[in-house]
N, C-alpha and C positions, 0 to 999 in steps of 0.2 A: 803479398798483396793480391786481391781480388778484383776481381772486375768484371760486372753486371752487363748483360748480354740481352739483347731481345728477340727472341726465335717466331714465328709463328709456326702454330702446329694446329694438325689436325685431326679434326673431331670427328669421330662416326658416332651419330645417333642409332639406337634401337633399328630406327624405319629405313636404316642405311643414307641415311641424307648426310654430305657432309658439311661443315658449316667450320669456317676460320678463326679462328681467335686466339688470342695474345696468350703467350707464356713467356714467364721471365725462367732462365735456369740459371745454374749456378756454376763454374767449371773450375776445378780446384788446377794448380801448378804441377808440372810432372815433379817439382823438387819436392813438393808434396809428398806425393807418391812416393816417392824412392826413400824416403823419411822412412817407411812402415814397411821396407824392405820385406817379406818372412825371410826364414829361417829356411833355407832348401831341406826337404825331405830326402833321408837316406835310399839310393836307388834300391831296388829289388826285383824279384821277380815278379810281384802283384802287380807294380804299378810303375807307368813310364811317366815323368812330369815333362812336358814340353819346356824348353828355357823360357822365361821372362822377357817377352819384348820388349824395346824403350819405349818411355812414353810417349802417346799418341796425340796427347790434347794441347797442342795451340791451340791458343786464343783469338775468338773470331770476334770479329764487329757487325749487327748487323744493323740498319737502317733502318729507319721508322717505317714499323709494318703497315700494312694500309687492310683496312677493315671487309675489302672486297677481294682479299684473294682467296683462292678456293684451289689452288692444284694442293696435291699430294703433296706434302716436305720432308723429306728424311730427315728425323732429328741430331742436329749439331753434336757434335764428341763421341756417338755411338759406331761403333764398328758395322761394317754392312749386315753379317748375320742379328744385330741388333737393332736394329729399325722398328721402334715401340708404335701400338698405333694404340692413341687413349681414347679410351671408348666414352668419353663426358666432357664435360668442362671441372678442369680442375679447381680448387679452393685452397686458400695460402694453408698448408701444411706447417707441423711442428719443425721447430729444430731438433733436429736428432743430435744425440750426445757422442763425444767421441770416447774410446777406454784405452785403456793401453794392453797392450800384446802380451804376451804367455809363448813362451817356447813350447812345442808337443815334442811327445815322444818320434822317435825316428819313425819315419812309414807315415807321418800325417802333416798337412802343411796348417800354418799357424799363420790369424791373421787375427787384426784387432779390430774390433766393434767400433770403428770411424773412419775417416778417410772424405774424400769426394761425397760432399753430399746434396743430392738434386731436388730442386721444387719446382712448381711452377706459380703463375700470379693467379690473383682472384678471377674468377668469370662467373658467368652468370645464364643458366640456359635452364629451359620449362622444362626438357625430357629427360629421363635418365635411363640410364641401364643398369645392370647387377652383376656385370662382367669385363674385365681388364685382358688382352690380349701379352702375357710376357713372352715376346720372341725369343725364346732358349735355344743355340743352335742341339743340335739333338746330342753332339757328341759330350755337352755339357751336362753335369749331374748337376740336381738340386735335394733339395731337405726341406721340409715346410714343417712347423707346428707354432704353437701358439705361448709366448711367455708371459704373464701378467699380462695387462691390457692390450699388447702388441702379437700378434701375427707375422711372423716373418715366414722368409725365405730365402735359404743360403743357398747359392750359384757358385760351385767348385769353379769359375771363371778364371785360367790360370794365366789370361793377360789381362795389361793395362785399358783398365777403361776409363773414359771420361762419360760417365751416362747423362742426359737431358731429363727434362723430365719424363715421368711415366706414372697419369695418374689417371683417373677419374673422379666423379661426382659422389655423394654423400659418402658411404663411410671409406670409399677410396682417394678423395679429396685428402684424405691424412696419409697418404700414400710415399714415400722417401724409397730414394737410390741411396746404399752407402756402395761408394765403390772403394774397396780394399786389394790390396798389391796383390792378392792371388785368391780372391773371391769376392761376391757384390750381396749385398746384403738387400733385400725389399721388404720393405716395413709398412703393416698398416694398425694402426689405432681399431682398437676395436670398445664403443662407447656400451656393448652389455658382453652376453656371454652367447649372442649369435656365432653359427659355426660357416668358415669359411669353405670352398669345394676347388679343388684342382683337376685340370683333366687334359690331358695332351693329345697336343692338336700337329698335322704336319709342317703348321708355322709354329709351335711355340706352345707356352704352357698358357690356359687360359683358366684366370682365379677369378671366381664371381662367390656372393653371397647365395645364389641358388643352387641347387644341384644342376648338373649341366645337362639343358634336352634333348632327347633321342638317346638317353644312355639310363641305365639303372643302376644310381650310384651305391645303391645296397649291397649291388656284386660287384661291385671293386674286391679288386686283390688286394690282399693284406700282407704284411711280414711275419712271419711267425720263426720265432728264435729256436735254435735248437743246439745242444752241446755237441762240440765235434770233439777232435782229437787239441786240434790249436787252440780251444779255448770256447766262445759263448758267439755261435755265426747266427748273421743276418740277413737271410737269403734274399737276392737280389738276382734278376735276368741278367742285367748291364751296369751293374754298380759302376759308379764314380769315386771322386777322390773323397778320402776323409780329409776332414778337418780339423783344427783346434779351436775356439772362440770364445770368445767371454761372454756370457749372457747379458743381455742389454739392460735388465729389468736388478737381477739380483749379483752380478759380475761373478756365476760361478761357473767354469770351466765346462766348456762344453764338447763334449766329442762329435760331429757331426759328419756320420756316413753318407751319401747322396748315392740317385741313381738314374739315369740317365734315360731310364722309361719309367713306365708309372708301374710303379711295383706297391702302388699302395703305402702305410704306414703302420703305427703302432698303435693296437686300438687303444689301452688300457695304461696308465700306472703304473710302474713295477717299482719297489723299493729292492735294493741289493745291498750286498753288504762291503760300503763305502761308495756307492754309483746308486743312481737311480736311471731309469729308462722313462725318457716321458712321453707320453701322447704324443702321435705328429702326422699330418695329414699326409707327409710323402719323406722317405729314409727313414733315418734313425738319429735318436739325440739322445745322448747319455749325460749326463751330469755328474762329472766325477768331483767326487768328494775325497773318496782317499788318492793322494800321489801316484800311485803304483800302478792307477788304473790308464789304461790305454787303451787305442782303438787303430788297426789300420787296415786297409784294403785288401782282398782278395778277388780272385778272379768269381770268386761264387758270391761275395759280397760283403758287408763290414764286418772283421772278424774283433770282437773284445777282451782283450786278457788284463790278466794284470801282472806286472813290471816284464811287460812282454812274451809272458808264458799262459800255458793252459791252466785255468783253476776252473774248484769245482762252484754250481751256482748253492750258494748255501740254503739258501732256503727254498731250492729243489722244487720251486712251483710252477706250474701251468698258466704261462702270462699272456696269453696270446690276445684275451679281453677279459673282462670284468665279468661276463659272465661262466668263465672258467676258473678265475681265481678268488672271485666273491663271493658268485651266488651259487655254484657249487661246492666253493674250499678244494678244486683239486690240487691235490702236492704229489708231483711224481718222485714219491720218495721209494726206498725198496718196502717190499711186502710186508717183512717183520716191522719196519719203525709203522707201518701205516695201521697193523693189527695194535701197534702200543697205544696210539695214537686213538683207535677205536676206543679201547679199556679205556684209559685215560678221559675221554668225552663221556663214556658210561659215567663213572663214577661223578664224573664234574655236574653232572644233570643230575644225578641223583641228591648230591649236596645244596641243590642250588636253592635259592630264597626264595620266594615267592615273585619276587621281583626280576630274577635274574633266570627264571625257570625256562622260560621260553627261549630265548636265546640260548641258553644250556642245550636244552632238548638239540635246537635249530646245528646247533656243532656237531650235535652226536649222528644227526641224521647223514649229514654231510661227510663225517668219515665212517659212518656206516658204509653208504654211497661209494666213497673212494676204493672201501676194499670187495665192491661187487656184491657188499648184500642189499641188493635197489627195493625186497622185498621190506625185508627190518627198517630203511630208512622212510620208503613211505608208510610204514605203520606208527613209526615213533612220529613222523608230521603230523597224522592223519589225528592223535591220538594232543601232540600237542595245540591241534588247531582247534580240538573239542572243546576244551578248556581254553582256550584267547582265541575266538575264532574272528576277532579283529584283525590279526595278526594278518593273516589272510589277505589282506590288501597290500604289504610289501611284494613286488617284482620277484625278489631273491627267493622268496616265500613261495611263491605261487609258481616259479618256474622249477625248483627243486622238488616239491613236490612232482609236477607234469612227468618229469625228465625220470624220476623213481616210477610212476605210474607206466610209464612207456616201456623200459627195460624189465618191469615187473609183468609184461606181456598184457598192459592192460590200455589200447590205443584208445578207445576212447574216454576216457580217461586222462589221456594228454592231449586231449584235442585245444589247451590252450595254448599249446606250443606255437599255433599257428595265430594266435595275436589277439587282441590289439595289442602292439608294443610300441614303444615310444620309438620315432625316428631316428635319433640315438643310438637305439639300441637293437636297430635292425640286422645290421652287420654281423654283430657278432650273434646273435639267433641263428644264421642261417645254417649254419653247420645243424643245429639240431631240428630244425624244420624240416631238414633233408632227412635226418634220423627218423623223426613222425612219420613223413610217407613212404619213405621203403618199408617200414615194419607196419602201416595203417592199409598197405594191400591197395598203396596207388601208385605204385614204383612205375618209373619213366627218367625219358630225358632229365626232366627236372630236377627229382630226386636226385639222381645222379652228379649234375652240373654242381649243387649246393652239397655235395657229399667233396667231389674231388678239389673244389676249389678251397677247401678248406678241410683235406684230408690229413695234411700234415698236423694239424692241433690233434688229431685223434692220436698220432703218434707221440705226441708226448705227452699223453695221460699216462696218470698209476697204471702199470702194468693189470690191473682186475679190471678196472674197467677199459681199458686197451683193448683185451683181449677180447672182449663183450662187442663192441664198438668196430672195430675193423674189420675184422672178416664182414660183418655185415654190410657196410662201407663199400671195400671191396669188389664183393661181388656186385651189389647195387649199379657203380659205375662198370665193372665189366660188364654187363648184362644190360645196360643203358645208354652207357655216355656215347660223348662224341669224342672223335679223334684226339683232340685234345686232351681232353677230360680224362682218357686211357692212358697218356703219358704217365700220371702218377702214380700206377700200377707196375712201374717197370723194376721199383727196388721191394718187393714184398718181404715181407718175412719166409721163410722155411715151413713146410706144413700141409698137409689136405688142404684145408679149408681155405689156402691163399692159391693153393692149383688151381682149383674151383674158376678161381677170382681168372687166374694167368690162364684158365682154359678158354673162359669167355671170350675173355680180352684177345685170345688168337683166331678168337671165331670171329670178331667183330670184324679183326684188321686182314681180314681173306684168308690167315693161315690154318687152312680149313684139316689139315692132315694132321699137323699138329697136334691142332685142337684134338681130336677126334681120337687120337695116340693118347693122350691125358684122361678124358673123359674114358675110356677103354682101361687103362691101369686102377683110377680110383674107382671101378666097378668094385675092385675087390677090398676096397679099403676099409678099418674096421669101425671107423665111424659111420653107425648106418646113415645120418641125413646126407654124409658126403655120398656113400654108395648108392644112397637112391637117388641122387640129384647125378651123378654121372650117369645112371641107368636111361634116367628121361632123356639124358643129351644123347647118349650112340642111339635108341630109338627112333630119337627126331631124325639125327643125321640121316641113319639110314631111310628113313622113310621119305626124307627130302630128297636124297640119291636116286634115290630108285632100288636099294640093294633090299627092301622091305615091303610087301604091298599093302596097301591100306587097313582090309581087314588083319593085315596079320600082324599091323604095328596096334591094330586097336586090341586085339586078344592080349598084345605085352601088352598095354598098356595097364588093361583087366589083371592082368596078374603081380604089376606092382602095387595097386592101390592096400594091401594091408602094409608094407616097407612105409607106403606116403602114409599113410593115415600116424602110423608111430612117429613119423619124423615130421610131423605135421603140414603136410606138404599134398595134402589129398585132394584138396582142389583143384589146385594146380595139375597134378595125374589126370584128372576127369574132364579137365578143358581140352586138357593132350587127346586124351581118347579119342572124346568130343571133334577134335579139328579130323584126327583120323578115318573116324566115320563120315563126317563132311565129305572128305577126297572121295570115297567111296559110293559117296551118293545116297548112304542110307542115314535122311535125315530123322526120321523117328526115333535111331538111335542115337544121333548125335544127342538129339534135346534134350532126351531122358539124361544124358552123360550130363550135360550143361546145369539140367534140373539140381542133378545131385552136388554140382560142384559149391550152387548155390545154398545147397541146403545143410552145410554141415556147421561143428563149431566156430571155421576159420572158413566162411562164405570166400568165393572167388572174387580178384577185383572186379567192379563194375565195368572198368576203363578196358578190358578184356571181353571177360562174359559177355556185355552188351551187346554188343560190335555181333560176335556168334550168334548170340540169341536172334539177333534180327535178320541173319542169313540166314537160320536155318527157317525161321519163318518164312520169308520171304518165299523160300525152296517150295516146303509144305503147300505154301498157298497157288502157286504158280503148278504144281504136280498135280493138282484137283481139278480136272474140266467138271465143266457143268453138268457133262453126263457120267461122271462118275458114279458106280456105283452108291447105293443109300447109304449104307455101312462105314465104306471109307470117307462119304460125306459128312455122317456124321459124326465120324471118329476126328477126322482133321478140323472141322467146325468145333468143336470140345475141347482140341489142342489150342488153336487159334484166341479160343474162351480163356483157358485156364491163363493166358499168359500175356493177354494184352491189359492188364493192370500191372506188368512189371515192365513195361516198355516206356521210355520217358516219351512223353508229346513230341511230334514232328511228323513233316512229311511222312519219313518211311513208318512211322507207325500207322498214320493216314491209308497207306499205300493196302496194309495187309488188314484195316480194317475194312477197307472196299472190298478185297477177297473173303472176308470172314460175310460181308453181308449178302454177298452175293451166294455163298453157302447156305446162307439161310432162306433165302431165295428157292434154293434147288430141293432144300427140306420145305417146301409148304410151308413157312412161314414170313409170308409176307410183312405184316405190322411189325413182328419184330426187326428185318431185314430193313424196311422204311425209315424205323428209329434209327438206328447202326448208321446206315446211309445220311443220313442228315446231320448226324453227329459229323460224320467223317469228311463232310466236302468243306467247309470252313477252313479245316487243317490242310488241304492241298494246295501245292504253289503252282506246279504247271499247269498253263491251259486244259492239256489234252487229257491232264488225270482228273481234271474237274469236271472233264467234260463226259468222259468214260464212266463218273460213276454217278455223275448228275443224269445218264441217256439209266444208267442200270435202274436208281430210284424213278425215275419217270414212267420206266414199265414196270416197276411193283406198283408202282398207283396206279397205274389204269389196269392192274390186276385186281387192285382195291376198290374198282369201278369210281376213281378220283381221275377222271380226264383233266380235270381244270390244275389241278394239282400238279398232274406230270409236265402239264404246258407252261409254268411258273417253273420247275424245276430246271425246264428245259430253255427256258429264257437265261435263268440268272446263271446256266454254267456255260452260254455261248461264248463263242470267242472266234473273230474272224480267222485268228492263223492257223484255225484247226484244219488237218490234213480232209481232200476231196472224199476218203472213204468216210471217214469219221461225222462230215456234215451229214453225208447220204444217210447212212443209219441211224443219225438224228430226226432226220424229216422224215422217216418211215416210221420213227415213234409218234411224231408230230402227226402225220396222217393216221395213225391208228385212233390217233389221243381226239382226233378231227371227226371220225366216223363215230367214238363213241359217245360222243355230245350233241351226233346227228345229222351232222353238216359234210355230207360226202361232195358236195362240191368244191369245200373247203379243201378239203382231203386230193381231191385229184388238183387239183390246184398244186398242193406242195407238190406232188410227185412227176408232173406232168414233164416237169423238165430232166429227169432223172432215168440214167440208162444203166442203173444196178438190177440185178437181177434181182432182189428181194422187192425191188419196188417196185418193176415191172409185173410181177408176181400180183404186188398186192392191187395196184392199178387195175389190172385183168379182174381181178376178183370184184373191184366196185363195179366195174362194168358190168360184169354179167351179173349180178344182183341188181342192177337198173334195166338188164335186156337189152344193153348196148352192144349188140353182138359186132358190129365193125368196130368200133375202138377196143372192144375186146379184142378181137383177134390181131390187132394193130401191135399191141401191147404185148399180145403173145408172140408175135414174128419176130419182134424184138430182141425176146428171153430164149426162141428156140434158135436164131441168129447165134446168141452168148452161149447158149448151155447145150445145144446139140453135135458135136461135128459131123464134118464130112464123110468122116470115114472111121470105121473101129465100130468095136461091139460095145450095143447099145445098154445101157444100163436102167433097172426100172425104171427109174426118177425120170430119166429122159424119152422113155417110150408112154410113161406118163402125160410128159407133156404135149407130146406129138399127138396120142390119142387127145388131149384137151381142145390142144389149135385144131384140128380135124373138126370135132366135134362144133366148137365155136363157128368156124369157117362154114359150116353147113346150116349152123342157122342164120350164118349174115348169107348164106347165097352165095360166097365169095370164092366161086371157082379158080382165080386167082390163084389165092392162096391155097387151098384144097391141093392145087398143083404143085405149088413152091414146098410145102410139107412131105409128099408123097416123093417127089423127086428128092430133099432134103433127106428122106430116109429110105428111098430107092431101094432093093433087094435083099438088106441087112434084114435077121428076122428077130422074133421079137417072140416074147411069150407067145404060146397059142392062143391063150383068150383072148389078149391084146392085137396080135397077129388080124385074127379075123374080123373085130371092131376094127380096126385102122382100113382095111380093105373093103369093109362095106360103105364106112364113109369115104373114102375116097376112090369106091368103083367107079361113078359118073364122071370125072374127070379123066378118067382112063379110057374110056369112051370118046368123051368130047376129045380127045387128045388124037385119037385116031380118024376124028372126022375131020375135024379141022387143027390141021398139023400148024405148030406155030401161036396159039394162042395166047393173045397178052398176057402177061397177069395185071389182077387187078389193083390198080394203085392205092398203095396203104395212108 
């Protein structure tokens, strides 16, 4: 007997608002339960089963809910670490069907497709969501994939549950608890062939119909099968328990591994021989057809054998996704059957109809492919695409092709590898997108992350292309990754070319001596790319030590470039050099090294080169004062030329076109320096650089006898936070820009409040071209106050000036100051010609000084 219950539960909306409403659930009899007993699994060392607790679900009565309650409700029969919280209003769900039980092999627990099964009642609400919260304590594994029209997920739950409901609104509205004696089944309808998303959360696993935000579901981790010694393993971080089950849909026995973090699933199909392996969004599901097959638990994760021993997988293929055992064909079979396998596709293409040609052809390319000749596979494409160049629009078509194009050392060529690809089909790309940029010369983190995350499918390729494929792999993430991502490097194969890998990988994780002992042995090794690629590394080492000084890592470096050129590795040498010369300081040489790294058959990456290119410029432009020599002006002007069309847009390009115009500037070429300069201030972002080379073009125009010009110039690059010096030598353009459109009142105007010495200078200057000989001399006390001291030898410039105010001072009359100069430069001597001018203007006050002792001076 049954008996109908009324819970209220609670609903979170999208906006977090929560809102009460009715659900009716269903709680079955623990005699129930104990009905569907399983079958205890045989103990082992894999796996410890906790006992079977008694049932937990009394029967509860609750009273007419009232439509205004609103706290929080832990739902009725759920254990505390199960506390569901439904993100909708649910909608009356199916009945779910019950089946009957199957005994498994010892090592998995067996339960039957019924039991306790939960709903809730109809409701009714405007907002939805796309996402269900299932509270899984974590120490519990699950299994998700999809059987005919349902969606489930198996919960290794190895006590009595009585679960409530646990649903949401549209396609979760079909949502069911089966709760079975020692797992819980969660079931949703699925009305097309939308794909569901799992993602683990520190409360629980949360299934929605979108991918889950803030995360990139593209790089989930996947299972990727591999043959051990015990049989056919399915690696797992934290596997849980296997299972037995009857599929709900077709009632064929199902093996069901879980795991207890999100270790991903199975991307692809496998057919085997009496099992199939099917799709699943999280573990493993196996479908055993023949008897014999079994499945049970290991510390590393679901192991499969059959009649509980190791066999071989027969049809030997590469199943990790569809894009390895599809649209590839790879069969990690031995070498000879994969050469029979070639012949055999030869002859089948050649016999083929007209009809059946192209597919023919499409086999032969693919084991061409398998056995490493990626050159003959993309010619027989290239060659059947001429002839049905329809064909061409199949995925499988167009990606085999790329992936032949790629390995045939021809990257752009496979530059489709990088998409559009269906959603679908992203996942399993990534592995060879990763492949496109380590060999497309834009190797990085990136590269790297999509190389280790799915390093292990490259291990179980046909040994030909294996061996193609990982060492490059490999190094990629030694020479990239992150901490992480290094892990996968720790079981390599035997060989140079995996030292290479394990040499990096000890440089990355600090083990710098190591490293450095490795790189130092394969110096001598006889594969020259290994021995040139160690050579570069104890070079760097050392030069990064100190045991090497700059120029004398850049001379080696001079003298590996024929070893890099053969092992095509000569960009790369030239960048080195290039950084060497850098430390050194002589950037001339560096550029030219940069120049060359760019300019060969196998150009240097961008995502490198760049970066240099624009330091050494920067260097160039910054090492050329404006009185530089003509020659070196216009040597670094020419440099600056040559290479500011390979510079991408930006700031620092801005930065060294401002030096280039100012260059042009110092070569007598104004108009052109004007262009340059107008081009370049658009592109600057900080004030103080806009305003730096907005003051530089304001004096090529009023060089251009364009006053009005430079004062527009000098408008539109203001900016109040620019530093006190930086305004002053604006306004001193301002007042040049003032005088040469004839308005020197204008002019003393800007300057008047200003106590820079160039202003004061120039101040002085209006004056005495109007015969202002007191504000002139005012202006000069000022500058000879800044620029004269008290004491030390006097330098022309400043006996310059002392002779000026003298002279000034004598035609304001202003014995004052005649005194204040004289005593300012008191018995210090001075050129002789200067000497005897400074003493004859200022005799008379040496005079008056003796007559009447104490003399004011005169107020400026």
């Amino acid at each position: 007997m049954r008996r109908c219950i009324t819970l209220p539960v609670l609903v979170f909306l999208s906006c977090s608002t929560a809102i009460p409403v009715m659900a009716a659930g269903r709680h079955g009899h623990a005699q129930q339960n104990r009905a569907h007993k399983a079958v205890p699994p045989r103990p082992g060392p894999t796996q410890v089963l906790p006992p079977t607790p008694p049932p937990t679900g009394a029967d509860t009565q609750a009273g007419p809910a009232d439509d205004d309650i609103s706290a929080d409700v832990l739902l009725k029969g759920l254990p505390p670490s199960w506390q569901a919280k439904v993100l909708d209003t649910p909608l009356p769900p199916p009945q779910s069907d019950s089946r009957t039980a199957r005994a498994g092999k010892p090592g998995t627990i067996t339960a039957r497709a019924g039991g306790n099964t939960t709903s809730g009642s109809a409701g009714q609400m405007a907002s939805s969501v796309s996402r269900v919260l299932l509270p899984v304590p974590p120490d519990m594994g699950i299994a998700a994939f999809r059987s005919g029209n349902t969606f489930i997920i198996v919960v290794d739950n190895a006590q009595q549950m009585d679960t409530s409901a646990l649903r949401g609104d549209g396609i979760f509205s079909a949502l069911t608890v089966d709760t079975l004696p020692e797992a819980t089944l969660i079931k949703v309808r699925l009305p097309d062939t939308r794909k569901l998303y799992l993602s683990q959360q520190a409360e629980g696993w949360v299934l929605g119909d979108k991918p889950p935000p803030d995360a990139d579901y593209a790089d989930r981790r996947m299972i990727i099968p591999r043959q051990v010694d015990g049989g056919i393993l399915y690696p797992m971080r934290r596997p849980g328990r296997v299972l037995s089950i009857d599929d709900p849909a077709s009632g064929t026995r199902l093996l069901v591994g879980t795991s207890t973090t999100d270790d991903g699933g199975i991307l692809s199909l496998r057919k085997g021989d009496g099992y199939d392996v099917w799709p699943t969004t999280e573990g493993v599901v196996v479908a055993a057809h023949a008897p014999d097959i079994g499945m049970h638990a290991t510390s590393d994760g679901a192991l499969l054998t059959r009649d509980g021993k190791a066999f071989a997988d027969s049809g030997a293929a590469v199943y990790a996704s569809d894009v390895d055992l599809k649209w590839l064909g790879l069969r990690n079979l031995p070498v000879p059957e994969l050469e029979t396998r070639w012949r055999k596709a030869l002859v089948s293409a050649a016999d083929a109809t007209p009809v059946e040609e192209f597919d023919r052809r499409l086999d032969a390319a693919r084991a061409a492919f398998a056995i490493g000749s990626f050159v003959e596979a993309r010619g027989i494409l290239t060659v059947a695409l001429q002839d049905d160049p329809g064909e061409a629009a199949r995925p499988e078509v167009r990606f085999l092709l790329a992936a032949s194009e790629l390995l045939s050392g021809n990257t752009e060529g496979a530059s489709m590898l990088e998409g559009p690809w269906a959603e679908n089909e992203q996942r399993a790309l990534q592995l060879w997108r990763g492949l496109y940029l380590a060999l497309g010369n834009r190797q990085g983190p990136e590269a790297a992350h999509m190389l280790a995350r799915d390093f292990a499918r490259i291990e179980n390729y046909p040994q030909p292309v294996r061996d193609t494929l990982l060492p490059i792999a490999a190094e990629e993430i030694g020479r990239y990754g992150s901490r992480e991502d290094l892990a996968v490097l720790d079981k390599l194969p035997s060989g140079s070319l995996y030292q290479v890998a394990t040499a990096f990988r000890d440089l990355r994780l600090g083990k710098r001596d190591q490293a450095y002992a490795t790189f130092r042995k394969l110096t001598m090794d006889k594969d020259p790319v290994v021995a040139e690629k160690a050579l570069e590394q104890t070079i760097s080492i050392d030069l990064a030590d100190g045991r090497m000084k700059p120029e004398a890592a850049a001379e080696a470096f001079a003298g590996l470039i024929p070893d890099a050129r053969l092992a095509g590795r000569e960009a790369v040498v030239r960048l080195l050099q290039a950084d060497a010369h850098m430390r050194a300081g002589r950037w001339s040489d560096a550029l030219a090294a940069i120049d060359k790294a760019q300019a060969g058959d196998k150009p240097a990456p961008e995502s490198v080169a760049t970066p240099m290119l624009f330091q050494t410029l920067e260097q160039i432009a910054r090492s050329t004062p404006d009185n530089s020599d003509k020659e070196v002006l216009l040597h670094n002007a020419a440099v600056l030329r040559a290479h500011l069309p390979d510079l991408p847009p930006g700031a620092r390009k801005a930065e060294i076109m401002t030096a280039y115009g100012r260059m042009l500037r110092g070569l007598g070429l104004p108009d052109e320096a004007a262009q340059v300069l107008s081009d370049t201030i658009p592109m600057l972002e900080s004030p103080l650089s806009r305003a730096t080379a907005g003051e530089e073009l304001a004096g090529i125009q009023l060089e251009r006898h364009q006053p009005q010009d430079a004062l527009d110039v000098l408008n539109r690059t203001d900016d109040a936070s620019l530093p006190d010096d930086v305004k002053a030598s604006r306004r001193l353009v301002s007042a040049n820009a003032a005088l040469a459109m004839g308005d020197s009142s204008k002019a003393i105007s800007i300057l008047s409040t200003d106590a820079d010495p160039s202003s004061l200078d120039m101040l002085a200057h209006i004056h005495e071209s109007k015969a202002e000989w007191p504000a002139a001399v005012a202006a000069l006390r000022k500058l000879a106050q800044l620029s004269i001291p008290e004491t030390g030898e006097l330098t022309p410039t400043q006996q310059a000036l002392a002779l000026r105010m003298a002279s000034d001072a004598s035609q304001a009359s202003d014995r004052g100051a005649l005194h204040w100069i004289s005593h300012r430069i008191g018995t210090r001597p001075m050129d002789p010609d200067n000497d005897r001018l400074f003493k004859l203007l200022t005799r008379r006050v040496g005079d008056a000084a003796s007559a009447s002792a104490g003399l004011p001076a005169t107020p400026l």
